[in-house]
C-alpha positions in Angstrom: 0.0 0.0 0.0 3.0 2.2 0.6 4.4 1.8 -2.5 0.7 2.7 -4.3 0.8 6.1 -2.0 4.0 7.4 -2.7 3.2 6.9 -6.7 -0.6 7.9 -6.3 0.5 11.5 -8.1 1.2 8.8 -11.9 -1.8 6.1 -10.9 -4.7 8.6 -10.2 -3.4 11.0 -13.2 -3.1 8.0 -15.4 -6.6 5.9 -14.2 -8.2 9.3 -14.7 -6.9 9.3 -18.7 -8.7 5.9 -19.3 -11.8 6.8 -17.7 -12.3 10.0 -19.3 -10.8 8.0 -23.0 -13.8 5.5 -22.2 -16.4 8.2 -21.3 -15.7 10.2 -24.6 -15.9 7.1 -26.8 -19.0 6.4 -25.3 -20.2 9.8 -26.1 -19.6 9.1 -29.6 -21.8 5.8 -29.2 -23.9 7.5 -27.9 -24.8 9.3 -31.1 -25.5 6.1 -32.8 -26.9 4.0 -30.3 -29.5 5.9 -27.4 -28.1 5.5 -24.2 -30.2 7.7 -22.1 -32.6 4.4 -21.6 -30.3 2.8 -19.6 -31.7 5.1 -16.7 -35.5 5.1 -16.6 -36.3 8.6 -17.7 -39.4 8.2 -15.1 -36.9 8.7 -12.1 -36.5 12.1 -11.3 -33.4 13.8 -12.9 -31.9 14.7 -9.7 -31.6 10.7 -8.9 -30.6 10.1 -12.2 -27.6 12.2 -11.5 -27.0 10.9 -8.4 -27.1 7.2 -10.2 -24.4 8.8 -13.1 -22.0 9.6 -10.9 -22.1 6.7 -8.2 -21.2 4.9 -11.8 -18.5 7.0 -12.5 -16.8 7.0 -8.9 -17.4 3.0 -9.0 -15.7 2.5 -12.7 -13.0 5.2 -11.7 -11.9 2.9 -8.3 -12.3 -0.5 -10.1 -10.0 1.7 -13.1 -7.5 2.7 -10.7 -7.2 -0.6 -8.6 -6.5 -2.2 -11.9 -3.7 0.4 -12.8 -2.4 0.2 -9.2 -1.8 -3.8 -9.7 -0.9 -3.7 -12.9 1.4 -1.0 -12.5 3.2 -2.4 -8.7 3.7 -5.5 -10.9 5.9 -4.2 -13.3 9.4 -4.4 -13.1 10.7 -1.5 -14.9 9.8 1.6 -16.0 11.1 3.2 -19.0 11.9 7.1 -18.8 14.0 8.1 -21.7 14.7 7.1 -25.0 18.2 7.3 -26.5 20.5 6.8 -29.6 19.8 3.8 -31.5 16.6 2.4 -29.5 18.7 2.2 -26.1 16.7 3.2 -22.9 17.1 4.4 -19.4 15.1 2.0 -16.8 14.1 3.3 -13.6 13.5 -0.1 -11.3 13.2 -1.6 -8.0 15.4 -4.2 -7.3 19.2 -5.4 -6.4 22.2 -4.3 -8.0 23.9 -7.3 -7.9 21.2 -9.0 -9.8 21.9 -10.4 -12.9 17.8 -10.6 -13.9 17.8 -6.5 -13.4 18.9 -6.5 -17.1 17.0 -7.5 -19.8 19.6 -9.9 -21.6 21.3 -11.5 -18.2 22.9 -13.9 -19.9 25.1 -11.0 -21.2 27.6 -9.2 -20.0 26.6 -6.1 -17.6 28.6 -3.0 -16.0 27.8 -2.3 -12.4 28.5 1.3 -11.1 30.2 1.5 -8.0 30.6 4.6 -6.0 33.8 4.5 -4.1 36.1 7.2 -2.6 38.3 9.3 -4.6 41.8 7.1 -3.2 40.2 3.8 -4.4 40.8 2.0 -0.9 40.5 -1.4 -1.3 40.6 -2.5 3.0 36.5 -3.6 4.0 37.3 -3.2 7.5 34.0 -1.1 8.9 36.7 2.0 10.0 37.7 2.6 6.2 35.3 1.2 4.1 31.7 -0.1 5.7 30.6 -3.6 4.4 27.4 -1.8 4.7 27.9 0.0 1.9 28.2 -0.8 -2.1 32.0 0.2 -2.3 32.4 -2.6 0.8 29.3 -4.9 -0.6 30.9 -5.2 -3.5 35.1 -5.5 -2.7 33.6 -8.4 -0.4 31.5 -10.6 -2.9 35.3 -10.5 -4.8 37.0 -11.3 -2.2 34.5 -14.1 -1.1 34.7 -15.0 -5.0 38.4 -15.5 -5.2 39.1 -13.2 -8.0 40.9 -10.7 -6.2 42.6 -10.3 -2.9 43.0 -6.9 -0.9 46.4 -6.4 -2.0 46.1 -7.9 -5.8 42.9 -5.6 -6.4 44.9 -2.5 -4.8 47.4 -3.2 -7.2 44.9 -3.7 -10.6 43.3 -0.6 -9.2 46.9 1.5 -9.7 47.8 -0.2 -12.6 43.9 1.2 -14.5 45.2 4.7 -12.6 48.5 5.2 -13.9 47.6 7.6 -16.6 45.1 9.6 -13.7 46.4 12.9 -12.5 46.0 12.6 -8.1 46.9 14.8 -5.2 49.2 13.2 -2.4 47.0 13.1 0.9 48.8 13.9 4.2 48.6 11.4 7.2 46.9 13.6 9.6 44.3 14.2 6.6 43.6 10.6 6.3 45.3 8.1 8.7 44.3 5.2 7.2 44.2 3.6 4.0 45.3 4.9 0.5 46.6 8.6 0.1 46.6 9.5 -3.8 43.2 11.1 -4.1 41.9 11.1 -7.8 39.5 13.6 -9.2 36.5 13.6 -8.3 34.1 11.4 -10.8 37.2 9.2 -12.2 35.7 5.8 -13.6 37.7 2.7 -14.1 36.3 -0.4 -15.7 37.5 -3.8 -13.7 36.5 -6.7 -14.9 34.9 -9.0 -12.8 34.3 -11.7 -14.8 32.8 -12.9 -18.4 29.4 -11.1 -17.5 30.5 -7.8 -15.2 32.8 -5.1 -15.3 32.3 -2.9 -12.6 32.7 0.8 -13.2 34.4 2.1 -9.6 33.3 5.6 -9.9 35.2 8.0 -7.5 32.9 10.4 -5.1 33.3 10.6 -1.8 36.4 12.7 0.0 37.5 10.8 3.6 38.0 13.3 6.3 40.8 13.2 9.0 37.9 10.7 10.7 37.4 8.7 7.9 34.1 10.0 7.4 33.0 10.4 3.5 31.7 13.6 2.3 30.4 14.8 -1.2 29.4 18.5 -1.6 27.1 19.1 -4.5 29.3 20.8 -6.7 31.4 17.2 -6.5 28.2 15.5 -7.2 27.2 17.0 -10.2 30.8 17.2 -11.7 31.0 13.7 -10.9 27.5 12.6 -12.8 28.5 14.5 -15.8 32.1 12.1 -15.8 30.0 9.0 -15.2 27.4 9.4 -18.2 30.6 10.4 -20.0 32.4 6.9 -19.3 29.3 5.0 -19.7 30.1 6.4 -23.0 33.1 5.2 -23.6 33.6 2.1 -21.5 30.4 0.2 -21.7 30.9 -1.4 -25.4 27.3 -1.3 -25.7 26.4 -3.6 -22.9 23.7 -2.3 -20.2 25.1 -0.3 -17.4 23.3 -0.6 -13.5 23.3 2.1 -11.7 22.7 2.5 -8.1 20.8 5.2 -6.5 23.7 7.1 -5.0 24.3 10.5 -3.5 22.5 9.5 0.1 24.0 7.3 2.5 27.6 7.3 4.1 28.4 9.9 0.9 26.9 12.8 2.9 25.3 14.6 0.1 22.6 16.7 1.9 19.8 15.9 -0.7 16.7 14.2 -0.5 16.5 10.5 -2.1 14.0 11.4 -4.4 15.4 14.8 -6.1 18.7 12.8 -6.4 16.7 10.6 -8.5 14.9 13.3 -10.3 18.5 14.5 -10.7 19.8 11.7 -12.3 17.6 11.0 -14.8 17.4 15.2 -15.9 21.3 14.2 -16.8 21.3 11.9 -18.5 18.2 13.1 -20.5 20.0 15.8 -21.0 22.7 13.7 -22.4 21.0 11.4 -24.2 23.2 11.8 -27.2 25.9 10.6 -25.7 23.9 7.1 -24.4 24.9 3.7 -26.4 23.7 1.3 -24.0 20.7 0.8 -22.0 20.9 2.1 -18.2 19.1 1.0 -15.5 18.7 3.0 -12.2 18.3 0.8 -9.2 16.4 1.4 -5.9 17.1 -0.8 -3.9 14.1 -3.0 -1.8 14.8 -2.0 1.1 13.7 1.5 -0.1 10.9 1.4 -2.4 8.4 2.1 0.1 9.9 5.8 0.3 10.5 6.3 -3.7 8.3 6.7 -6.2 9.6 6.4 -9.8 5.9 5.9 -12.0 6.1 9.5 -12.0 9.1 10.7 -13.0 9.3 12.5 -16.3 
């Protein structure tokens, strides 16, 4: 029911389309075939009014609990249209998922956000295992296909051409210190069906808390639709909903998606593979996406 709230804006707007579509071709029956017998005209006009639109509220809520069902049921939503027939997806669901995509069989590119030195130690005082950065340096760990120390070292080796700033000790005590721009993507492959595109935005503090002002955020966007560009080789890219969380960007969930999807619209040129913007489960109770435009 939660999830039918938050998107009633799209379901009532769009249940009220098909019942005003059905009353006006049944205005245009009307012309051929009587209608006004269906009412006795011996009932008084005011009753027959009343009868009208008790009719009317009863199709519209039959209408919209239709929509409502139908719609929840759906897995993706499709928001803009792009070169050569390729889409951007706005769905509920996991990022790690191979069925997000609509050819899993396929190879897919996973964003993940990291911080701008690329630190590689899942330790819950560096990097969370909480969060996608440490979800995701875990499952290849757990995998086998990297270690701590071998991924560190693929990471610099995909960086070597990357301008970065050295990072003093007492500005970050633990971990890696070359800080790369923020929104650098590198593409590592995972294996035969995902690449994950480690997209740099957060800064550490002297705590090792991460921070993202929106300035960064929006510079960093523009880099990522840009390397989606030219790293994706045509395959579909999934995209988290990022710019919340342990990233500190002081925006609500919702405009951040709004945000996203004005960019890449905006860009739409420059898109040769299908994206797909996830919201995770555990959140699509709080975000609506029927109704983003």
């Amino acid at each position: 029911m939660r999830r039918i709230w938050i998107n009633k804006n799209y379901l009532v707007k769009f249940t009220s389309t098909i019942i005003l579509s059905f009353y006006a071709i049944l205005g245009l029956v009307g012309i051929l075939v009587p209608l006004d017998e269906i009412i006795p005209n011996s009932i008084s006009i005011w009753i027959r009014v009343l009868i009208s639109i008790c009719i009317l509220v009863a199709a519209w809520i039959v209408c919209f609990i239709i929509v409502a069902v139908t719609f929840c049921r759906k897995k993706m939503f499709k928001v803009v249209i792009a070169n050569g027939g390729h889409k951007l997806y706005l769905q509920y669901g996991d990022l790690f998922d191979s069925n997000e995509v609509l050819s899993p069989e396929k190879r897919r590119n996973i964003v993940i956000p990291v911080n701008r030195c690329f630190d590689t130690i899942v330790d819950n005082k560096l990097v969370s295992d909480m969060t996608i950065h440490g979800k995701a340096f875990k499952m290849l760990y757990e995998s086998g296909i990297y270690t701590e120390a071998s991924l560190n070292k693929i990471i610099g080796k995909l960086l070597i051409n990357v301008k970065y700033e050295d990072v003093a000790l007492l500005d970050k005590p633990a971990g890696n210190r070359k800080r790369y721009p923020v929104g650098t993507v590198i593409d590592l492959p995972c294996n035969e069906k995902e690449h994950f595109f480690l997209w740099a935005l957060s800064t550490f503090d002297s705590d090792l808390k991460a921070h993202t002002s929106m300035q960064e955020y929006s510079l960093a966007v523009q880099k990522l639709v840009e390397a989606c560009n030219l790293e994706s080789e045509g395959y579909p890219v999934v995209l988290p909903l990022v710019g919340t969380g342990l990233s500190r960007t002081k925006k609500d969930q919702q405009d951040v998606l709004t945000y996203l999807v004005n960019v890449f619209r905006l860009n739409k040129s420059e898109i040769n593979s299908d994206i797909h913007i996830i919201i995770h489960d555990d959140i699509k109770n709080e975000i609506a996406i029927m109704n983003i435009k």
